[in-house]
C-alpha positions in Angstrom: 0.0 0.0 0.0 1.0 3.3 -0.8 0.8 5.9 2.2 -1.8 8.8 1.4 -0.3 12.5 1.6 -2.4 15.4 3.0 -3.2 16.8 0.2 -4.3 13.3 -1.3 -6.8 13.3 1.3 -8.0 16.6 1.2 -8.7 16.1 -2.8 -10.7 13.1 -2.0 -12.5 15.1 0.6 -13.2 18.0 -1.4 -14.5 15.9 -4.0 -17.0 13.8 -1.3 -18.3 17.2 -0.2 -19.1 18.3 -3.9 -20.7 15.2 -4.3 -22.7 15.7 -1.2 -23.4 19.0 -2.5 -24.7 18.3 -5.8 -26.9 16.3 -3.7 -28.1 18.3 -1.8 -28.8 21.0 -4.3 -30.0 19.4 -7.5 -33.3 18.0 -7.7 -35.5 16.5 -10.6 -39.0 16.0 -10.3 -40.9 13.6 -12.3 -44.3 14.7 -14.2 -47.3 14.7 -12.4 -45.0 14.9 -9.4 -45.1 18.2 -6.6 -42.2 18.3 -3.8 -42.9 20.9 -1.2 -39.4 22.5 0.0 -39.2 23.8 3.3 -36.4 26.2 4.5 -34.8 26.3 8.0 -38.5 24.0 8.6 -40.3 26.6 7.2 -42.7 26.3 3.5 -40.7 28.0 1.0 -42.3 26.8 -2.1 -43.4 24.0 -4.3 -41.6 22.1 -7.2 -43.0 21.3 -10.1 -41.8 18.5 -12.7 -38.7 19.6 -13.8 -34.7 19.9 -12.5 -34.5 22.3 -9.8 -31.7 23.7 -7.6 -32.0 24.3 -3.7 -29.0 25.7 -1.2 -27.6 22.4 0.6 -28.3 22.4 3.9 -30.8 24.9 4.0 -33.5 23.9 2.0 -34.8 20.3 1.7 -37.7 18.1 0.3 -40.0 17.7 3.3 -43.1 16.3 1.5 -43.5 14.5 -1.9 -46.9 13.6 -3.7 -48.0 12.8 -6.9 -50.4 14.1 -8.6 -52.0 10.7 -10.2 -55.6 9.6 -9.5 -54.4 7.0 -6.6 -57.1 4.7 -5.4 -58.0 3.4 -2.1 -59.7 0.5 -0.6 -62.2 1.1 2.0 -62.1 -1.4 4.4 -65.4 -3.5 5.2 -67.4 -1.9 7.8 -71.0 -3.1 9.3 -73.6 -1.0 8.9 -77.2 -0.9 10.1 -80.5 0.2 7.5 -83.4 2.1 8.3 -85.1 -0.9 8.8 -83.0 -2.4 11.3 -81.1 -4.6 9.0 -77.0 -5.0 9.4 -74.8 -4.8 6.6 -71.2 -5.0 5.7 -69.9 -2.8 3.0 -66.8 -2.8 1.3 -66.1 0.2 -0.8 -63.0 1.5 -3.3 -62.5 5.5 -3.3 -60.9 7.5 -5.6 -59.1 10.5 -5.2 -56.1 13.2 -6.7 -54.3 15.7 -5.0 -54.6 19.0 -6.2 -53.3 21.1 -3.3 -49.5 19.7 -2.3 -49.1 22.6 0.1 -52.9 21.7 1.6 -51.7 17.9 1.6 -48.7 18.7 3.3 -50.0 20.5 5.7 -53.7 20.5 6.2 -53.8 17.0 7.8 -51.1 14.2 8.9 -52.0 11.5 6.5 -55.0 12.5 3.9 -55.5 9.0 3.1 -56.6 7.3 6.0 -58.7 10.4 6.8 -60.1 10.3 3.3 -61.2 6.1 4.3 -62.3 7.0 7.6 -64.2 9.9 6.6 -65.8 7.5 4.0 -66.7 4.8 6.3 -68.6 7.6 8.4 -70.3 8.8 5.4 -71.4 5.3 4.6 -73.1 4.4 7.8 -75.0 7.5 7.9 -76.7 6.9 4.4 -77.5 3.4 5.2 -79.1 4.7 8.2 -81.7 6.4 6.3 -82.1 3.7 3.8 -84.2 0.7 3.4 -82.8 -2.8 2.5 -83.9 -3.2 -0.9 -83.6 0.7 -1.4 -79.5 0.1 -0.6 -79.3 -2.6 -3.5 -81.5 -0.3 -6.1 -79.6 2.9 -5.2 -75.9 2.1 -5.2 -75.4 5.4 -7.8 -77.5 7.5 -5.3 -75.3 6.6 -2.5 -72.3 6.9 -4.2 -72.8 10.6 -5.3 -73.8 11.2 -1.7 -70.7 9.8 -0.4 -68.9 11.6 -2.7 -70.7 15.2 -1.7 -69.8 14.9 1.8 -66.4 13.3 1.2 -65.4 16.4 -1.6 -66.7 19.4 0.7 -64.9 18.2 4.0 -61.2 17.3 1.8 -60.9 20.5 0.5 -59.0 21.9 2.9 -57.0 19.0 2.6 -56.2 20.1 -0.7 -57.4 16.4 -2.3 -60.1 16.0 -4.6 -62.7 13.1 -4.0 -63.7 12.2 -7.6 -65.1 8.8 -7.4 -66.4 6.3 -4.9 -68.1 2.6 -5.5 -69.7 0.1 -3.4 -67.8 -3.1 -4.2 -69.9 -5.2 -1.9 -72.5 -5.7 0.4 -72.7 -8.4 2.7 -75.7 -9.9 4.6 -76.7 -12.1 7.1 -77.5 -15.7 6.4 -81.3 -15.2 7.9 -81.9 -12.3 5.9 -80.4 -14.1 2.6 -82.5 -17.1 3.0 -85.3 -14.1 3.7 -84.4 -12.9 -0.1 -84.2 -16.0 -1.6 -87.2 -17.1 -1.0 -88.9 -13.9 -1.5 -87.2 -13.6 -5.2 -88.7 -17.6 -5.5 -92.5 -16.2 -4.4 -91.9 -13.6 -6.8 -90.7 -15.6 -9.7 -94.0 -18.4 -8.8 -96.2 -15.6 -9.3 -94.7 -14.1 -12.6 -94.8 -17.6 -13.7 -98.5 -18.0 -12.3 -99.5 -14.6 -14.2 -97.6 -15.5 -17.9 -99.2 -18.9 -17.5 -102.5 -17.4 -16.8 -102.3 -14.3 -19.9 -101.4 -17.3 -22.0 -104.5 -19.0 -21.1 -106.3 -15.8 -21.4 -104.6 -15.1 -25.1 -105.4 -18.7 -26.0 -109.4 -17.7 -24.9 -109.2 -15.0 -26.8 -107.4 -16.2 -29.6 -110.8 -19.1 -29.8 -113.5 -17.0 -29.1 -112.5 -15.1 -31.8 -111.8 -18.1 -34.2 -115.9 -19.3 -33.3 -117.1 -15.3 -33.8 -115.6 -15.2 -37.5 -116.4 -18.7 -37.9 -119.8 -17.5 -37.3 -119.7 -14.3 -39.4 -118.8 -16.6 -42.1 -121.6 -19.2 -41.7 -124.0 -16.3 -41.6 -122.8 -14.2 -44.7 -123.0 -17.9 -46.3 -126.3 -18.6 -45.4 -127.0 -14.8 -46.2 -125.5 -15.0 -49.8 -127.0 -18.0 -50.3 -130.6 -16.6 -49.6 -129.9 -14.4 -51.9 -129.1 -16.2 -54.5 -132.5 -18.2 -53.7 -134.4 -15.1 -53.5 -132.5 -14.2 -57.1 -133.7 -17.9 -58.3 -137.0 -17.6 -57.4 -137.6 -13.9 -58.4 -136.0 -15.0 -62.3 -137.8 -17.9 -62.0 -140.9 -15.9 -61.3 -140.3 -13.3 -63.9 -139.6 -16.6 -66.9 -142.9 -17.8 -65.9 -144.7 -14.3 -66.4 -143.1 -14.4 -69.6 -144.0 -17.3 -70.5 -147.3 -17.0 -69.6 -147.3 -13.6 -71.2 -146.2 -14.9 -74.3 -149.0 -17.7 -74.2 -152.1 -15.5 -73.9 -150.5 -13.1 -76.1 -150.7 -16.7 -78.8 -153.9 -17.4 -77.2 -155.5 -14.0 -78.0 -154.1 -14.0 -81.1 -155.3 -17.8 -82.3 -159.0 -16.1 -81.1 -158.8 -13.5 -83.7 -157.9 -16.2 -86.3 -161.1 -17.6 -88.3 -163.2 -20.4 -86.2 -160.9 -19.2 -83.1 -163.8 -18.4 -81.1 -165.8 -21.7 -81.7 -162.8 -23.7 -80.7 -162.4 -21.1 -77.7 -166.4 -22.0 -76.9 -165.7 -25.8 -77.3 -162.6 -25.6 -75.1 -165.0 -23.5 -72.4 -167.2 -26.1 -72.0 -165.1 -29.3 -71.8 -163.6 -27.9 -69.2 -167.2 -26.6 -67.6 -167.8 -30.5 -68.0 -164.2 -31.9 -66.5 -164.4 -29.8 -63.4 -167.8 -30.7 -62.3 -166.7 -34.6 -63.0 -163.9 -34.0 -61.1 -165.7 -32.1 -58.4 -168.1 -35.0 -58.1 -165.1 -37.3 -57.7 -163.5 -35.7 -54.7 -166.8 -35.4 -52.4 -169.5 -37.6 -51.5 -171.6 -34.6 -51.9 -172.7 -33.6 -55.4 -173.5 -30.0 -56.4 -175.7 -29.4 -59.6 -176.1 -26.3 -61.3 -179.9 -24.6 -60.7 -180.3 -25.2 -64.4 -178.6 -28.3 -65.6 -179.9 -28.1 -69.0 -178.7 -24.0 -69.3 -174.9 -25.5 -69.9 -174.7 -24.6 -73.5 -176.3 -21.0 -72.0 -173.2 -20.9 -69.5 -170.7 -21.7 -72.3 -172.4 -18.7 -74.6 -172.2 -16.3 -72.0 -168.2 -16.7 -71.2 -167.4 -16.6 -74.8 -169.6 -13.5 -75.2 -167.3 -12.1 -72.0 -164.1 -13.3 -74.4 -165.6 -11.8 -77.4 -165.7 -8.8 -75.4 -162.8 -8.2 -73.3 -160.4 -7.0 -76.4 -163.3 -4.4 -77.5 -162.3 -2.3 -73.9 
C-alpha cells in the first residue's frame, strides 16, 4: 500500500463534499409529481416537474406527492338500515391531489382520513335507507358519499372524484329471507304469464268461433240471396212465359173459327171440373139449371168476345 499524503486526502475530501453538494442542491421532479421544500422547517415553495436547484443544507424536500388519480380501498365496515337490518360494506375510493401545500399541511396522512371519513359517510346513508332501497340505489349513495367526502377534503387540498360500493354483505337469515322472496316472486310471474297465456289462447278461440260465425252467416246470407234471385227469375220466366202464351192465345181467337174452338174448349172444361168435383166429395152440387150449360158456355165466350173491344 501506498501511504496517502495530506493533500491526497483533502482532494478526496473536497470531491466527497461536492458530491454531497450536488446532492443536496440538484433535484429532478418527475411529471405529475409536486415536492414541497421547506427552509430552515419553514414552507418556501413547491416544485413542479422539472430539474430544480436548492441551497444544501438549508432547503430540503419535506413532503413529496404525486399528482395521479391514486385509489384506495375502503375497508369492510357493518352498517345498520333504516329498517333495522346489518350490513357489511366494502367500498373503493378514488381520489387526486390538487393542493401539495394543503396535503402537506392541512392533515397528517390524507389518506386514512379520506377512508375514515368515507366509512362515516357510509353508515349514515345506510341509516336512512331501506334494504332493498340500498341494492336499487348504489349510484345514489355513491354521489352522496362523494358530496360529503369532496366538501370536507378541500382543505386537505385532495379531490374526492369517485367512490363505488364493491360489496354488500348480509346475514345468512336475511339471505334465505331474499331468496325465497325472489322464488315467491318468480311463482307468481310464472303464475301470471301462464294465466295471460291461457287468457290469449281464450281470446285467440272466441275469436276463431265469432268469425267462424260471421262466415256461416254471410253464407247462409248469400245463399238466400241467390235463392231469392232464383225464385224472383224464376218468377219473372214464368210471367213471360205466360205472357207470351195468352199473347198466342189471344191472337189464335182473332184467327177464323178461333172463337168456336175457344167455346168448345170452355165447356169441356165446364164439363171436366164438375166430374172432377163429383169425384173428390160424396156430396154432389148441380147447377140450378142443368140443362142451361150450353147458355153458360155462350155467356163466357160472349165475356171473351168482349174483353179486347175495352
Amino acid at each position: 500500500m501506498f501511504p496517502l499524503d495530506v493533500g491526497t486526502v483533502l482532494a478526496i475530501g473536497f470531491a466527497v463534499a461536492v458530491i454531497i453538494v450536488i446532492l443536496k442542491t440538484a433535484r429532478i421532479v418527475p411529471q405529475r409529481t409536486n415536492y414541497v421544500v421547506e427552509r430552515l422547517g419553514r414552507y418556501n415553495r413547491t416544485l413542479d416537474s422539472g430539474f430544480h436547484l436548492l441551497i444544501p443544507f438549508i432547503d430540503k424536500v419535506a413532503y413529496q406527492h404525486t399528482l395521479k388519480e391514486e385509489v384506495i380501498d375502503v375497508e369492510r365496515q357493518a352498517c345498520v338500515t333504516r329498517d333495522n337490518i346489518q350490513v357489511g360494506i366494502n367500498g373503493v375510493l378514488y381520489i387526486q391531489v390538487v393542493d401539495a401545500h394543503k396535503a402537506s399541511y392541512g392533515i397528517n396522512d390524507y389518506r386514512y382520513a379520506a377512508s375514515q371519513l368515507a366509512q362515516t359517510t357510509m353508515r349514515s346513508v345506510i341509516g336512512q335507507t331501506d334494504l332493498d332501497k340500498t341494492f336499487e340505489e348504489r349510484a345514489r349513495i355513491n354521489e352522496i358519499v362523494v358530496q360529503a367526502l369532496d366538501e370536507a377534503a378541500a382543505p386537505w387540498g385532495i379531490k374526492v372524484l369517485r367512490y363505488e360500493i364493491s360489496d354488500i354483505e348480509l346475514p345468512m337469515s336475511i339471505k334465505d329471507a331474499l331468496e325465497q322472496q325472489m322464488r315467491a316472486e318468480r311463482e307468481r310471474r310464472a303464475a301470471i304469464a301462464k294465466s295471460e297465456g291461457e287468457r290469449q289462447s281464450m281470446i285467440n278461440v272466441s275469436e276463431g268461433h265469432k268469425q267462424e260465425v260471421i262466415n256461416l252467416s254471410e253464407a247462409e246470407k248469400q245463399k238466400q240471396i241467390n235463392e231469392a234471385e232464383g225464385r224472383a227469375r224464376e218468377i219473372e220466366l214464368i210471367a213471360e212465359a205466360t205472357a207470351e202464351g195468352l199473347r198466342k192465345i189471344a191472337a189464335s181467337i182473332q184467327q177464323p173459327g178461333g172463337q168456336d174452338a175457344v167455346s168448345l174448349r170452355v165447356a169441356e172444361q165446364y164439363v171436366k171440373e164438375f166430374g172432377n168435383l163429383a169425384k173428390e166429395t160424396n156430396t154432389l152440387i148441380l147447377p140450378a139449371q142443368l140443362a142451361d150449360i150450353g147458355g153458360a158456355v155462350a155467356g163466357l165466350t160472349e165475356v171473351l168476345k168482349a174483353k179486347p173491344q175495352q
